[in-house]
C-alpha positions as CSV (number, residue, x, y, z in Angstrom):
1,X,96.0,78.4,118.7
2,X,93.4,79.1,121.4
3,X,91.7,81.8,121.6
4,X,91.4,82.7,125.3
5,X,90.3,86.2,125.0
6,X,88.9,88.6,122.3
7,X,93.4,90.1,122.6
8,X,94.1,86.9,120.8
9,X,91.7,87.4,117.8
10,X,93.3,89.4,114.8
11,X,90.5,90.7,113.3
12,X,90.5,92.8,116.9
13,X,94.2,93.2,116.8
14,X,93.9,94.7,113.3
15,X,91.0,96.7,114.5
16,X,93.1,98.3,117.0
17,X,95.6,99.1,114.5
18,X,92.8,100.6,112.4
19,X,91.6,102.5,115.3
20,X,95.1,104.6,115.7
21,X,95.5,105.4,112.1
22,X,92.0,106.5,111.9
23,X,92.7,108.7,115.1
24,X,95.6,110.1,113.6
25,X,94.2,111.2,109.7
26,X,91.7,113.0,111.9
27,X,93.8,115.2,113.2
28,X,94.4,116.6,110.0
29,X,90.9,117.3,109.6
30,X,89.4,120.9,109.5
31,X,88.4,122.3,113.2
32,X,85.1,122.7,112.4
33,X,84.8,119.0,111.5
34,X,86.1,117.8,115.1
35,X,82.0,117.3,116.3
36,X,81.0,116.3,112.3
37,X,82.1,113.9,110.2
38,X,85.6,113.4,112.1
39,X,83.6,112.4,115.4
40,X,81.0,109.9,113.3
41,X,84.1,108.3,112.0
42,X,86.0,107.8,115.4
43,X,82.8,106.5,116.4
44,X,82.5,104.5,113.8
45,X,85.9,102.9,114.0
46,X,85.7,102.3,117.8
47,X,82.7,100.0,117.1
48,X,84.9,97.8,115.5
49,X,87.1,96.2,118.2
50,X,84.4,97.2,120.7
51,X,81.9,94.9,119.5
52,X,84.3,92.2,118.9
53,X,85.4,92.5,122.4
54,X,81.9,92.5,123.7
55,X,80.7,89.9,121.4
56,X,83.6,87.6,122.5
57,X,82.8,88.0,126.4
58,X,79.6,86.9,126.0
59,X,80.5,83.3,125.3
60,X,77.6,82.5,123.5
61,X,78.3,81.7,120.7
62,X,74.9,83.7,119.1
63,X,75.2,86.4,120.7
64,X,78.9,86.1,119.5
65,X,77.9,86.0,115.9
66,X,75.4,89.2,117.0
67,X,78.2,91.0,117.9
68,X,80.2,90.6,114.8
69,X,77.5,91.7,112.4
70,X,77.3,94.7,114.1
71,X,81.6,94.9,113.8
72,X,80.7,94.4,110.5
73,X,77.9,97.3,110.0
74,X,80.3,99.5,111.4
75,X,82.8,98.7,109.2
76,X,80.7,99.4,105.9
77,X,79.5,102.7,107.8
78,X,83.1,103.7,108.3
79,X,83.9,103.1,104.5
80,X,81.1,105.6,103.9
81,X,82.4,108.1,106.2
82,X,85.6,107.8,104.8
83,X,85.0,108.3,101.0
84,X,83.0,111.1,101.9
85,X,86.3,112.5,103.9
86,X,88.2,111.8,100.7
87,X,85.8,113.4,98.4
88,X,86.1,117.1,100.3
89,X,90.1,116.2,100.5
90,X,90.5,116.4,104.4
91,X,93.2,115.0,105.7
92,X,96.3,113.3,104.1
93,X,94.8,111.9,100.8
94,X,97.6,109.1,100.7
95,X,96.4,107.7,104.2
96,X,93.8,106.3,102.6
97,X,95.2,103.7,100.6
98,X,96.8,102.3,103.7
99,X,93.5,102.5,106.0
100,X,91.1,101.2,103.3
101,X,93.0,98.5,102.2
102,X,93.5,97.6,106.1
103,X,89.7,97.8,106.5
104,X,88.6,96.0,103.3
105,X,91.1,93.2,105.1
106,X,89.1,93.5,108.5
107,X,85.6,92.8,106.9
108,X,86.9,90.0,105.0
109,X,88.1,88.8,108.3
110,X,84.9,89.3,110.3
111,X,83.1,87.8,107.3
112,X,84.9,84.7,107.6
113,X,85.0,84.4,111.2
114,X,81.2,85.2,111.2
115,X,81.1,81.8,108.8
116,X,83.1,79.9,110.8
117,X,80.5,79.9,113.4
118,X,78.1,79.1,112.1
């Protein structure tokens, strides 16, 4: 398959879907976390498919690659975030599984997409 646009790539699709859980088990966060750690980690996650996007519109395939390292960054920043979350207990302990196993599957993706083009 073609990839036309950064819609087609699943590593972005799959950061989306990251994106919505991560959205959702902060919610469940303390209030007094919505401008801490809950907004670093929406921030982080957002990076994800953002950069891919951006990367992908460049059309260079350098600045492409860029673009993806930086996914990537984000990605080990988010798993940071997140064991810190898990270690004071906020949110729904058992979401965690689900969303680090999805992200563990997103850098493995970026890592070989990354390798591909080179």
């Amino acid at each position: 398959m073609q990839v036309k646009t950064y819609k087609d790539l699943i590593v972005w699709q799959k950061s989306m879907e990251l994106a919505t859980l991560i959205y959702n088990l902060t919610k469940e966060f303390p209030r007094d976390e919505v401008y801490g750690l809950s907004s670093q980690i929406k921030r982080a996650v957002i990076a994800i498919p953002s950069n891919i996007a951006e990367g992908q519109r460049r059309k260079g395939t350098k600045e492409f690659i860029q673009f993806l390292h930086i996914s990537y960054g984000s990605g080990a920043e988010l798993e940071t975030q997140l064991e810190l979350a898990k270690r004071l207990s906020f949110g729904n302990l058992n979401s965690y599984t689900v969303i680090e196993n999805l992200l563990n599957e997103i850098m493995r993706m970026l890592n070989k997409l990354i390798y591909s083009l080179h």
